[in-house]
C-alpha positions as CSV (number, residue, x, y, z in Angstrom):
1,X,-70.7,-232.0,25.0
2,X,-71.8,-228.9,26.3
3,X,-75.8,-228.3,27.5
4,X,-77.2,-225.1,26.9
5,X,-78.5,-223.1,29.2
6,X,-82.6,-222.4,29.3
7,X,-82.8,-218.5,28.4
8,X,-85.1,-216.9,31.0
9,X,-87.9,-214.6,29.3
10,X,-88.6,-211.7,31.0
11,X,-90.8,-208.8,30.6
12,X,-91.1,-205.4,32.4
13,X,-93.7,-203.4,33.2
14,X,-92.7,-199.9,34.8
15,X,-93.9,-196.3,33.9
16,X,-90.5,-194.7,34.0
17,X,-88.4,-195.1,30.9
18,X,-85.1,-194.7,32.4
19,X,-86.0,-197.3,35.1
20,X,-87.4,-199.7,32.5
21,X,-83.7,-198.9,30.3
22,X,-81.9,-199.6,33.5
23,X,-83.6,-202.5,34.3
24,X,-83.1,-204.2,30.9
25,X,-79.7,-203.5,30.2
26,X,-79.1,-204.9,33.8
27,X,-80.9,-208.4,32.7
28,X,-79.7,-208.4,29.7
29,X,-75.7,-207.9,30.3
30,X,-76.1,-212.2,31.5
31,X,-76.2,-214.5,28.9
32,X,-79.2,-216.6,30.4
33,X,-81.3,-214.0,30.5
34,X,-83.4,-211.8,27.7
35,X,-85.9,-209.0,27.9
36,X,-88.2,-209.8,25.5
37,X,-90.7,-206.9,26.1
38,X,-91.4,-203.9,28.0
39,X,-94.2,-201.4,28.6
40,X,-95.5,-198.7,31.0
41,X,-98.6,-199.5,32.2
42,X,-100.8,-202.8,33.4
43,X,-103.2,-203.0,30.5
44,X,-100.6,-203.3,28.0
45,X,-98.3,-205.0,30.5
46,X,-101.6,-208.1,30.6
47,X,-101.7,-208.7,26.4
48,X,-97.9,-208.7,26.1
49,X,-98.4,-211.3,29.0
50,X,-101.3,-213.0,27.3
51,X,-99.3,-213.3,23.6
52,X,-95.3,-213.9,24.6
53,X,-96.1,-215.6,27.7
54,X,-92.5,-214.8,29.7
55,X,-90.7,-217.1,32.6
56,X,-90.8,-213.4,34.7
57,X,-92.7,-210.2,34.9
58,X,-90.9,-207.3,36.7
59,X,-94.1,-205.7,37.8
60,X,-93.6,-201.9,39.3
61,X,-96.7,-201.7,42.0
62,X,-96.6,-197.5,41.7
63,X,-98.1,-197.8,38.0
64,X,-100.7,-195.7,37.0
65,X,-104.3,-196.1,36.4
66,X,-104.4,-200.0,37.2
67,X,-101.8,-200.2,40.2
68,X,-99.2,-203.0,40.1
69,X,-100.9,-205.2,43.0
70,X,-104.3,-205.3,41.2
71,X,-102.2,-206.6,38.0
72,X,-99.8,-209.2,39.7
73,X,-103.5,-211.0,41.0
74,X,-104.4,-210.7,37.1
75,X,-101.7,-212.1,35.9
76,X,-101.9,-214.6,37.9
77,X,-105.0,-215.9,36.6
78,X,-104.1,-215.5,33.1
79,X,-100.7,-216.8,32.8
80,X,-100.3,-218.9,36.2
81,X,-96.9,-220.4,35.4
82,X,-95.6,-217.0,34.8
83,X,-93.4,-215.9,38.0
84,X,-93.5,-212.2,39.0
85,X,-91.1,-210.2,40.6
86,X,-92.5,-207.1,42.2
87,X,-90.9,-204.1,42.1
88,X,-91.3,-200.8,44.9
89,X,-90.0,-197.4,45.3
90,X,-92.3,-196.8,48.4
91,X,-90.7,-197.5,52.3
92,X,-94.8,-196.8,53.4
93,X,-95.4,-199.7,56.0
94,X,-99.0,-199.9,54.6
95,X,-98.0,-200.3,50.9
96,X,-95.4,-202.4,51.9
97,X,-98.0,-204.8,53.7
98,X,-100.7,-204.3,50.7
99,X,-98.1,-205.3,48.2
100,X,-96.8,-208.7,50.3
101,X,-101.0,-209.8,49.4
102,X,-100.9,-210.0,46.0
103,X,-99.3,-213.3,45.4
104,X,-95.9,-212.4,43.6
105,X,-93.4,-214.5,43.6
106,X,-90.6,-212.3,45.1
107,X,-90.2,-208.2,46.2
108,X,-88.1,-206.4,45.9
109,X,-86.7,-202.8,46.2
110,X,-86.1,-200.8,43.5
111,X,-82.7,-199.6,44.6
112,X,-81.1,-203.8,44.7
113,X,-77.9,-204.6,43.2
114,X,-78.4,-205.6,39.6
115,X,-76.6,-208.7,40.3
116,X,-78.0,-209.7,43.1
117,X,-81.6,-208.9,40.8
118,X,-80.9,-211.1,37.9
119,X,-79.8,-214.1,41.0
120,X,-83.7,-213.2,41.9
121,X,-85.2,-213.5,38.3
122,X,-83.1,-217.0,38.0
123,X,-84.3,-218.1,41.4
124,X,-87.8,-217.1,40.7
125,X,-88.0,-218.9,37.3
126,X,-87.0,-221.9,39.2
127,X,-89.6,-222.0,42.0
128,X,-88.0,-220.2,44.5
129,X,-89.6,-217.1,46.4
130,X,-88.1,-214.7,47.7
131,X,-88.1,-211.3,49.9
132,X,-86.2,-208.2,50.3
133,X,-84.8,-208.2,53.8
134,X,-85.8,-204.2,53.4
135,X,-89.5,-205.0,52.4
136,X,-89.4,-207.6,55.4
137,X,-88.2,-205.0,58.2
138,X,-91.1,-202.7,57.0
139,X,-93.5,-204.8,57.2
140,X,-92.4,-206.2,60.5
141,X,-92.6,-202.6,61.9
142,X,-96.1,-202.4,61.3
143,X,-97.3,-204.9,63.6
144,X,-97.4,-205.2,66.9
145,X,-95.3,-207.7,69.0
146,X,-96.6,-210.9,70.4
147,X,-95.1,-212.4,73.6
148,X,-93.9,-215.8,71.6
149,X,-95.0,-217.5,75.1
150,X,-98.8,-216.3,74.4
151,X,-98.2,-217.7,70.5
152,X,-97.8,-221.2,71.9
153,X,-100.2,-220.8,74.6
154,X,-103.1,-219.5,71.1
155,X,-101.2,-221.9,68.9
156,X,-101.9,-225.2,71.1
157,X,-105.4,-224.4,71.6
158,X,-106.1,-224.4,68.0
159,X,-107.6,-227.3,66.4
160,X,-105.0,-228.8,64.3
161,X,-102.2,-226.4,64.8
162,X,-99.2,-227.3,66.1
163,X,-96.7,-224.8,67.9
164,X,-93.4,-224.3,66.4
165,X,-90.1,-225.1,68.7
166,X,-87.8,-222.6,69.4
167,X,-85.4,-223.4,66.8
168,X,-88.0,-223.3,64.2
169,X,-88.5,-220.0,65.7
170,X,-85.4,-218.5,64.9
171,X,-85.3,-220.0,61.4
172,X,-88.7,-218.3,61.1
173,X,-87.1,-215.0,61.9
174,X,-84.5,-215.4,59.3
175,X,-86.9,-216.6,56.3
176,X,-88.8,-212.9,57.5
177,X,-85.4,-211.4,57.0
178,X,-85.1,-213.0,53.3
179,X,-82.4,-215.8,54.1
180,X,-81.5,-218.5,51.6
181,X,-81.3,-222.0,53.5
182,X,-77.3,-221.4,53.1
183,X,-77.3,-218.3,55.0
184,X,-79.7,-219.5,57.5
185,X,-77.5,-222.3,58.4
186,X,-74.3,-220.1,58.5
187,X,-76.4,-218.0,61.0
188,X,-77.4,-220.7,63.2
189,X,-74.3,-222.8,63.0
190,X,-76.0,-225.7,61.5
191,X,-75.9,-227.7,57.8
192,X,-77.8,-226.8,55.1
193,X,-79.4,-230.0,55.2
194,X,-80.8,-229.1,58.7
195,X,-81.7,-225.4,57.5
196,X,-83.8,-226.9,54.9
197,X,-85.9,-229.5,57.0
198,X,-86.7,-227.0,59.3
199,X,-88.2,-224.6,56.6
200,X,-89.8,-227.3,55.0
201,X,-91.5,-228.3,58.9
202,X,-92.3,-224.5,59.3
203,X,-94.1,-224.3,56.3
204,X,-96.1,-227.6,57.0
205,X,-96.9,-226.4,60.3
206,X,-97.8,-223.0,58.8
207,X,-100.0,-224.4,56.5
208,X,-98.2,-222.2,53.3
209,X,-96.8,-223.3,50.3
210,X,-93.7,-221.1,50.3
211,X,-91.3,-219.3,52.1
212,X,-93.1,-216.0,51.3
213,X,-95.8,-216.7,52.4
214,X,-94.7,-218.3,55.7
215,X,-93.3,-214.3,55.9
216,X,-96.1,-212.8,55.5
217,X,-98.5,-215.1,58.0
218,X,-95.5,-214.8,60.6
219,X,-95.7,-211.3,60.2
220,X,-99.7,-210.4,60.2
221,X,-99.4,-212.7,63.0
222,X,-96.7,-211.3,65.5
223,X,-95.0,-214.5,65.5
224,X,-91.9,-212.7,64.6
């Protein structure tokens, strides 16, 4: 006997039509997932939230009036199992680094492969974050560098934080760069089992509750 597959409900909010056309016919050519709605601005983007309740928001951050950063924080307060997957056209470091604060659960560039986008959308809907290796170069570039010797030195002499080796290190650097645990390990030369447990010490060491936002502390924080 065969067990169905849990359709993933997803709804789009982008101002341009052709990209809102694009993006649905792009979800919707896979048979697990279905664009249930779509509009072009925030406000009506929040009651088509509040009345279908999707598994995943594509949420443009350029949209008018009431920007897509403001409305990701919204939605997260009125529909907190929803995921959203934020969408950007800008390669601005600062919007870049604005955008990585809003508490989505992936970004991503506007120009990604479709199918490499609905792998996102079934990730997401399953708990994983994740972050354009684009979006993560940006916002590396617009902080400076910290020797990782002076990190360890600030690290140790604060009250309950420990340091991170050097392996956790370089698996730090590759959760910046958007890496599964698979492709960390592959770049590292070690098992996926070993990949994971180090992400999962980072993160505890970190004091974050996912990989994206491990990301985003390593980079505000020159650890990377």
């Amino acid at each position: 006997m065969t067990v169905a597959t849990k359709t993933i409900t997803v709804i789009i909010i982008e101002d341009f039509k052709l990209t809102r056309v694009g993006l649905r016919c792009a979800l919707n050519s896979n048979d697990d997932i279905n664009v249930i709605a779509e509009c072009e601005n925030a406000n009506e983007g929040l009651e088509l939230i509040k009345s279908k309740n999707p598994d995943v928001v594509l949420m443009d951050l350029g949209l008018p009036g009431m920007n897509g950063i403001e409305a990701t924080i919204k939605t997260k307060e009125i529909s907190p199992k929803t995921k959203i997957i934020a969408l950007t056209s800008h390669d601005r470091e600062e919007e870049v680094v604005a955008a990585l604060s809003s508490g989505a659960n992936a970004y991503c560039m506007k120009d990604i492969d479709p199918v490499k986008l609905a792998d996102v959308v079934r990730d997401v809907s399953n708990g994983v974050c994740w972050l354009d290796p684009e979006i993560a170069q940006l916002a590396l570039n617009s902080f400076p560098k910290v020797e990782n010797a002076k990190i360890l030195e600030n690290s140790s002499s604060q009250e309950g934080r420990v340091p991170l080796t050097e392996r956790e290190y370089e698996v730090l650097k590759q959760l910046v760069l958007g890496k599964s645990n698979t492709e960390i390990a592959k770049e590292l030369i070690v098992s996926v089992h070993t990949a994971k447990a180090h992400v999962c010490s980072i993160l505890q060491k970190m004091c974050v509750s996912d990989r994206v936002q491990a990301a985003v502390k390593a980079v505000k924080e020159g650890l990377v």
